[in-house]
LOTIFI-785057 format. One line per 10 residues: number of its first residue (from 1); their letters; for each residue x, y, z of C-alpha. Coordinates in nm, 4 decimals, padded with zeros to 6 digits. Example, Ala and Ser with C-alpha at 12.3 -4.5 7.8 and 13.67 -1.06 7.14 Angstrom:
REM residues 2
1) as) 01.2300:-00.4500:00.7800 ~ 01.3670:-00.1060:00.7140
REM end
This chain:
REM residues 332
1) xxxxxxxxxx) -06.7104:-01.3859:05.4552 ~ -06.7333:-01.4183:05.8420 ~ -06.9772:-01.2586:06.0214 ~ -06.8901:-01.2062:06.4123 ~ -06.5270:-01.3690:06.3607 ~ -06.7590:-01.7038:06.1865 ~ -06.7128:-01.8112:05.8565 ~ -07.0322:-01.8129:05.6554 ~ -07.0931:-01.8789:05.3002 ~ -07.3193:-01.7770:05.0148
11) xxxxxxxxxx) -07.5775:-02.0353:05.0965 ~ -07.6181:-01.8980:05.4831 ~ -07.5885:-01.5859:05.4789 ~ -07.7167:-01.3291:05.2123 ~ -07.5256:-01.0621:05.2841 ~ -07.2555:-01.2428:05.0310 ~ -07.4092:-01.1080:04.7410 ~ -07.2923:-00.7918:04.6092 ~ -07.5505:-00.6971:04.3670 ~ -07.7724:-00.4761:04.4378
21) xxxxxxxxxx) -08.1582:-00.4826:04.3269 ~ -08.0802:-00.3126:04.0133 ~ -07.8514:-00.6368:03.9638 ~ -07.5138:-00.3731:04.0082 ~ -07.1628:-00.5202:04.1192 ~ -07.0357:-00.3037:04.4480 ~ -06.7168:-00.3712:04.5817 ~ -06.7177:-00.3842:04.9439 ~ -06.4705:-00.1852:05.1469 ~ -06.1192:-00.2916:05.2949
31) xxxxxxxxxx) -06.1465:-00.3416:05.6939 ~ -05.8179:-00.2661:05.7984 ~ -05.6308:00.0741:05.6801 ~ -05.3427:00.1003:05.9124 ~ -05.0016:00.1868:05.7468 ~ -04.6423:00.0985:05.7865 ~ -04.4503:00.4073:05.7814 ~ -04.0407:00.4528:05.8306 ~ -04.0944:00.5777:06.1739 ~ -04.3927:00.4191:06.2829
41) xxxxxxxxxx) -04.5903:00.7450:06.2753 ~ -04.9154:00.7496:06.1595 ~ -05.0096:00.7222:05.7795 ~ -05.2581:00.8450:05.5442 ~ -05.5727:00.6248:05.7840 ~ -05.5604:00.4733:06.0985 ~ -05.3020:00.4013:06.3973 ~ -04.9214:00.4391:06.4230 ~ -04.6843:00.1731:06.5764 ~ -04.6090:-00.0068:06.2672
51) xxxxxxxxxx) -04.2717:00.0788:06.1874 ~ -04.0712:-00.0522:05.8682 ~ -03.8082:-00.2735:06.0131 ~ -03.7229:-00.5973:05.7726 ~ -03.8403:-00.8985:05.8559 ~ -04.1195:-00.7771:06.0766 ~ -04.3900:-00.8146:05.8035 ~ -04.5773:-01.0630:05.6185 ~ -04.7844:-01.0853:05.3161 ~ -05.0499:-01.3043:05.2221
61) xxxxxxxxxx) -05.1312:-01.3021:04.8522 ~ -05.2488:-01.4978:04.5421 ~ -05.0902:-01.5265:04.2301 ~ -05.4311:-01.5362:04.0650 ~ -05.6043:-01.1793:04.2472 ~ -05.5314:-00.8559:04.0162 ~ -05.5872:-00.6918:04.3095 ~ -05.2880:-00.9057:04.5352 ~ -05.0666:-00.9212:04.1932 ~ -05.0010:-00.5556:04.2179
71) xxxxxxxxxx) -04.8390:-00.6016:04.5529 ~ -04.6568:-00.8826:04.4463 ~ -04.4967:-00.6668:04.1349 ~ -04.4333:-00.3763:04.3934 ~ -04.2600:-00.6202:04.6759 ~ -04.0386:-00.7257:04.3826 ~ -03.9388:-00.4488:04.1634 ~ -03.7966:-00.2717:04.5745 ~ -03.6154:-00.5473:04.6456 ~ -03.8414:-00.6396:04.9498
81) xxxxxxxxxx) -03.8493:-01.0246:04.8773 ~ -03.6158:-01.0807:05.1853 ~ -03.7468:-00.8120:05.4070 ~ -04.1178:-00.8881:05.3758 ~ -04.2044:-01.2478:05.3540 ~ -04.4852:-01.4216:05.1205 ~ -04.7392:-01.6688:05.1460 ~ -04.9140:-01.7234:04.8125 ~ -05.3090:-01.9475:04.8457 ~ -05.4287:-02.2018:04.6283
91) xxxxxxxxxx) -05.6137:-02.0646:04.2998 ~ -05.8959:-02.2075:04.4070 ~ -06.1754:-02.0582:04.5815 ~ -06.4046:-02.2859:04.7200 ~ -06.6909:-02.3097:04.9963 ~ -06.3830:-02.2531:05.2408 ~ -06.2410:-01.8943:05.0551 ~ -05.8861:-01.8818:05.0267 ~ -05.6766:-02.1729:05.1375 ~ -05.3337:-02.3090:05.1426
101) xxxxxxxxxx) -05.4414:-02.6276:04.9778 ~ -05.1053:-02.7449:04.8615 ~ -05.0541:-02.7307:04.4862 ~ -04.7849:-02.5623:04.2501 ~ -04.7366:-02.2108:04.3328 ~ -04.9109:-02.2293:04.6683 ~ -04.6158:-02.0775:04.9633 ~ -04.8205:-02.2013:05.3219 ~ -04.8430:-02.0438:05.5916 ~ -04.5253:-02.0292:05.7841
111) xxxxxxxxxx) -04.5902:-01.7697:06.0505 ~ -04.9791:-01.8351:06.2067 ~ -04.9846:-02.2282:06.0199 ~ -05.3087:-02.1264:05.9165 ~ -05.5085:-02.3263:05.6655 ~ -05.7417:-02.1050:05.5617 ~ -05.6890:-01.7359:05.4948 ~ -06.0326:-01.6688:05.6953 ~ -05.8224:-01.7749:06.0292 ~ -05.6076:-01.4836:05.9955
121) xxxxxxxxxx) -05.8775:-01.2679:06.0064 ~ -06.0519:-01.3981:06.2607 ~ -05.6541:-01.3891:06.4690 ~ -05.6648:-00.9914:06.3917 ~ -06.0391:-00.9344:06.4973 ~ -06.1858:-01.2366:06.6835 ~ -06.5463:-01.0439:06.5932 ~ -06.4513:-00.9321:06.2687 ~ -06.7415:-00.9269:05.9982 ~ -06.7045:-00.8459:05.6224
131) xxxxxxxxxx) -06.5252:-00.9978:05.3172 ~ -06.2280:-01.2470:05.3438 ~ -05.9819:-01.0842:05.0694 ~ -05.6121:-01.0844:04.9347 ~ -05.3555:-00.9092:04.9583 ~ -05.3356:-00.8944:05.3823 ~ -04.9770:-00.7515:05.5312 ~ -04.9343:-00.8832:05.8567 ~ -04.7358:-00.7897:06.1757 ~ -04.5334:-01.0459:06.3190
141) xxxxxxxxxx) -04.4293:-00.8603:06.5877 ~ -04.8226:-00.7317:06.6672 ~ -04.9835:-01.0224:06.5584 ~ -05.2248:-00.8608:06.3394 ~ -05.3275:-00.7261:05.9984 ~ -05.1944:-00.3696:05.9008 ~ -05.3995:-00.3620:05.5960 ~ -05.6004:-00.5758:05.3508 ~ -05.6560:-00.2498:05.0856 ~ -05.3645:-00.3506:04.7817
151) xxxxxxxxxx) -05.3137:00.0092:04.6977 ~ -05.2144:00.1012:05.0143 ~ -04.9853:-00.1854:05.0467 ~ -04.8439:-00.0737:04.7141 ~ -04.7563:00.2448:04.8756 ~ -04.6290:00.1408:05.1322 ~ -04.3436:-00.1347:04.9537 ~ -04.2965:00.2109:04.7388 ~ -04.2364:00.4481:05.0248 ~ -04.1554:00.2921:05.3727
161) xxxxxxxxxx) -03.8802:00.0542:05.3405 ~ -03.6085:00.3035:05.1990 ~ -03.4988:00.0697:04.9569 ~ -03.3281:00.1855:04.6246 ~ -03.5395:00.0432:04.3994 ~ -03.8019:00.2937:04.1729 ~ -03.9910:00.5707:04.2915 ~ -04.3819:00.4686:04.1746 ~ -04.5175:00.7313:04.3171 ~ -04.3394:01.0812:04.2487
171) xxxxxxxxxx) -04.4391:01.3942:04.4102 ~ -04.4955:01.5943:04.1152 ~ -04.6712:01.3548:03.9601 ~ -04.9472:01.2762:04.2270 ~ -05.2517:01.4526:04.1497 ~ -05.2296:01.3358:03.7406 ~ -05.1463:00.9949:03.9004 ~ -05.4494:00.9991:04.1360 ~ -05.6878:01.1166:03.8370 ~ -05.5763:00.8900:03.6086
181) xxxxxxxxxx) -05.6007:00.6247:03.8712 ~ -05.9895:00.7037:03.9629 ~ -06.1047:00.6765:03.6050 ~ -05.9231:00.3271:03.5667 ~ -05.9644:00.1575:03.8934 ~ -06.3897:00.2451:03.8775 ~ -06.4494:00.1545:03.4569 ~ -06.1944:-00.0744:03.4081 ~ -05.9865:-00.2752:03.7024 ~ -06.3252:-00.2745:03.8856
191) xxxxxxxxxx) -06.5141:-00.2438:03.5330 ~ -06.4216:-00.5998:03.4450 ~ -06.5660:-00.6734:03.7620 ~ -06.9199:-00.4657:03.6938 ~ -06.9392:-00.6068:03.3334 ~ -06.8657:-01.0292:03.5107 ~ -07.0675:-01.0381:03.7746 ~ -07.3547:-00.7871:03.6409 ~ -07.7055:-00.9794:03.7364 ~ -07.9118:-00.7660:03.4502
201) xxxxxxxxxx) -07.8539:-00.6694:03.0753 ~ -07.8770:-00.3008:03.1810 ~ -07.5699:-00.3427:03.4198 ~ -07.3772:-00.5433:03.2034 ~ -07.4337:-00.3121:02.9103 ~ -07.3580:-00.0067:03.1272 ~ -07.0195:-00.1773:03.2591 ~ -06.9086:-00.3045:02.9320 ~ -06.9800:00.0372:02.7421 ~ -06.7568:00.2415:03.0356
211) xxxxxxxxxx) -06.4946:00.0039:03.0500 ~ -06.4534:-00.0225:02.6339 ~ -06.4297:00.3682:02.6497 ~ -06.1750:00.3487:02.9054 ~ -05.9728:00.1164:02.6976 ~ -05.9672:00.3331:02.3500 ~ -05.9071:00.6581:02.5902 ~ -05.6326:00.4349:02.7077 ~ -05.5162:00.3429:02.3537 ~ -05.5260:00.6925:02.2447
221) xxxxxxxxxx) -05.3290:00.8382:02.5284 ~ -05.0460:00.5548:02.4749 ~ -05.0150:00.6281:02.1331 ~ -04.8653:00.9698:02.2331 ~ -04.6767:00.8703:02.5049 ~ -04.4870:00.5853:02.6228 ~ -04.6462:00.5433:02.9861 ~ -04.9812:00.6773:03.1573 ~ -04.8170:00.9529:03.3381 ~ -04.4865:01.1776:03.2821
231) xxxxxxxxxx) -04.1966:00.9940:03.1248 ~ -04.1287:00.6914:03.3603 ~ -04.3509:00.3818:03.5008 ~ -04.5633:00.4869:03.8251 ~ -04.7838:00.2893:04.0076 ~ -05.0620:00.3903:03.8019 ~ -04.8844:00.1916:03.5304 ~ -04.8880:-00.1092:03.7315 ~ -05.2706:-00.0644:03.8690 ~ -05.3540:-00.1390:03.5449
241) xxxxxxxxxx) -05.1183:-00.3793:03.4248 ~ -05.2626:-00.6418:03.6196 ~ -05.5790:-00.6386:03.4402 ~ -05.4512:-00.6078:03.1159 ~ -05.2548:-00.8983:03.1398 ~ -05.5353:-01.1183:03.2777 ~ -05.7835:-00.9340:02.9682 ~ -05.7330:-01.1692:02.6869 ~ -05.7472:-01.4673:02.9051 ~ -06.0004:-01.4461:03.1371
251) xxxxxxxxxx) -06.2431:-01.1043:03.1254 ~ -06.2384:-01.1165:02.7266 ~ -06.4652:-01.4346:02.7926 ~ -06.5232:-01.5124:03.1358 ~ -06.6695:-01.1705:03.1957 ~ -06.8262:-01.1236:02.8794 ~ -06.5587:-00.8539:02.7949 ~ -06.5742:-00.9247:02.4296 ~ -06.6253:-00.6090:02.2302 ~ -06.2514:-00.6424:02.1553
261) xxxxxxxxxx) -05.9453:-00.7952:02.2722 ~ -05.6593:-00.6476:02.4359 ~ -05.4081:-00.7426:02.1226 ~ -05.6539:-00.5553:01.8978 ~ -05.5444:-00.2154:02.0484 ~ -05.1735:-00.1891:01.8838 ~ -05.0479:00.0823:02.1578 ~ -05.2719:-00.0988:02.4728 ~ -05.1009:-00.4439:02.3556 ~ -04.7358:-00.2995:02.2903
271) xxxxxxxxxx) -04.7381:-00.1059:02.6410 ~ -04.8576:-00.3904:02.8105 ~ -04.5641:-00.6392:02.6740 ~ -04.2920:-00.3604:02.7409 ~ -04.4400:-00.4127:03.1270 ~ -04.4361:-00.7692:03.1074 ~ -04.0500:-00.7091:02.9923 ~ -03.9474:-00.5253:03.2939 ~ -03.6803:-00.7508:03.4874 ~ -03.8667:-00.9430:03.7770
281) xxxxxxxxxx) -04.2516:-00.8794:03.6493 ~ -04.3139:-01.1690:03.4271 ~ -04.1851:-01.4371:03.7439 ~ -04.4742:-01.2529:03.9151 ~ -04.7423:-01.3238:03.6375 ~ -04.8290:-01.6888:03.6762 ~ -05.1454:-01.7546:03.3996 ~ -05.2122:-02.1289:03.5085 ~ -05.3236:-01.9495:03.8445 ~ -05.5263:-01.7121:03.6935
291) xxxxxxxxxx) -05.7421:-01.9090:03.4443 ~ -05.7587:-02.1794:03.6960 ~ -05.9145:-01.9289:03.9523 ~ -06.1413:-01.7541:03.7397 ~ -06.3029:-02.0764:03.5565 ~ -06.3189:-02.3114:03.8415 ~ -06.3974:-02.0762:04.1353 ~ -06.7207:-01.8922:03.9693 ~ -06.9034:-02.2180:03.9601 ~ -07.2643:-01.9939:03.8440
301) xxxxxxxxxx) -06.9967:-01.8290:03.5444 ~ -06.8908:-02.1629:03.4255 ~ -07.1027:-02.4635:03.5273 ~ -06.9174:-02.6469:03.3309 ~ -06.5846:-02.6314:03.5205 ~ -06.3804:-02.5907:03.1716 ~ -06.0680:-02.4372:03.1835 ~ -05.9883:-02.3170:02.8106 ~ -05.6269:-02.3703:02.6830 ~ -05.6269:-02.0324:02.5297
311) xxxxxxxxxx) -05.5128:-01.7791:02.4007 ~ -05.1890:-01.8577:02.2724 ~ -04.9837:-01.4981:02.2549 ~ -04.6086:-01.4211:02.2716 ~ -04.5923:-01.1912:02.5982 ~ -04.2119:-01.1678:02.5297 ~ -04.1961:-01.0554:02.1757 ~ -04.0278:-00.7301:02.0974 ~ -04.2835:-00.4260:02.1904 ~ -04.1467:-00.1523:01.9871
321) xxxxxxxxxx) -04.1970:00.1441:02.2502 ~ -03.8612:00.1614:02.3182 ~ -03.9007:00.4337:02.0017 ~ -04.0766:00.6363:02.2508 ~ -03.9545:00.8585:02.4526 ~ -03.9496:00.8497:02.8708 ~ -04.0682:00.4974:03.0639 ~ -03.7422:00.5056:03.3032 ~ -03.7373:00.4761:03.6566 ~ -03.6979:00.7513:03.8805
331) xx) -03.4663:00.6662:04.1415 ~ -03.5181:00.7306:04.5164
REM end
């Protein structure tokens, strides 16, 4: 994190851990919460000025982050590849954070050169003090983040750009998207999270138990219907893609998430290929990242520094929900 625009690590500073004495995981909150809108109004938080114009915006992601992988899918699925550009850090995540240490997949910097994503943090907020975290969008023409909070971002790809690509985020379908969205993002795309880093058997027990709930009310809603809400994908579909497809591989073991497996729910593990399957996702799922960032960059996790080979499973074999009815796209 940096603290007063200086980077500090776990060993001098304390205020990196996130457990609290009960030995709880809490997420700490996004910094920056200002929107691009079509117009440059206002959005939801925070100031206006940042209007959607192509080529104007930058974001800074990693292929390995649930949380910066549902931008990613977004970006791609409106078309936005061209109009918003991409910078993608090494797996990694060492005593320096996020970095764009060369290796495959990593994009560097090409608009501040930075070598570290903690420098264009500290460009945005010389004083800035709290977490260093991916996704960022940045403004070229301001020189400064718009947001660091993916969600938001996710909107924003979704709503700002006017591009023809699906509508994620429907207006009749809000509030049962924003419910179904809350019960997800705080037992199981945060759960995963609560169960890993858990410093007690209480917490872990407590995560685990919520989060294994979530994921057979999951695999009993799916087994009625073909997506989580209405008859077409939303972004609610895609909030928790991202974890799903990192389950089997990384929170199964690496976070103790071992009560089951994602391909023992036939409807969570069918729904979750038929994502997979949607033209431009799978380019945007990269699982070398992923297992290399999980295993090698929670040193206390895995002392050992292993990175399994595992599990071998067919993402691209035939998911059978096609039987089902809805899972189109709603067009603009």
């Amino acid at each position: 994190m940096l603290v007063d625009g200086r980077w500090r690590t776990r060993e001098t500073t304390g205020e990196l851990d996130t457990r609290g004495g009960d030995g709880r995981f809490r997420r700490a909150p996004t910094h920056f919460r200002d929107w691009v809108t079509p117009d440059g109004a206002p959005g939801p938080s925070g100031r206006g000025g940042f209007k959607a114009e192509p080529g104007r915006y930058h974001l800074y992601a990693s292929l390995a982050c649930p949380w910066a992988h549902r931008t990613l899918i977004v970006r791609a699925l409106e078309g936005l590849e061209h109009a918003v550009s991409l910078s993608v850090v090494n797996p990694l995540m060492g005593e320096e954070g996020w970095t764009f240490e060369p290796g495959d997949g990593v994009v560097p910097d090409t608009v501040n050169g930075a070598q570290r994503l903690h420098e264009i943090y500290a460009l945005a907020d010389a004083t800035y003090t709290g977490r260093v975290t991916v996704p960022v969008l940045w403004d070229k023409a301001r020189r400064t983040i718009v947001n660091n909070e993916s969600a938001e971002i996710m909107r924003m790809f979704d709503s700002a750009f006017g591009t023809d690509g699906p509508d994620l985020y429907p207006e009749p379908l809000r509030h049962e998207i924003d419910l179904v969205n809350e019960r997800i993002y705080d037992t199981l795309n945060n759960g995963v999270y609560k169960a890993g880093f858990a410093a007690t058997q209480e917490a872990y027990e407590e995560a685990v138990s919520e989060l294994f709930a979530t994921l057979d009310w999951l695999e009993n809603r799916l087994a009625r219907r073909r997506t989580l809400v209405g008859d077409r994908i939303t972004e609610a579909d895609w909030r928790l893609f991202t974890t799903l497809v990192r389950f089997d591989a990384v929170y199964h073991g690496h976070f103790k998430c071992n009560l089951r497996r994602l391909v023992d729910y036939p409807n969570l593990w069918g729904y979750a290929r038929e994502l997979y399957q949607v033209p431009k996702v799978a380019e945007t799922v990269d699982m070398d990242h992923i297992k290399r960032h999980y295993y090698l960059s929670h040193g206390w996790l895995n002392p050992s520094g292993i990175v399994p080979k595992g599990p071998l499973v067919d993402w691209t074999e035939p998911h059978g929900r096609d039987r089902r009815p809805g899972a189109g796209f709603c067009p603009k």
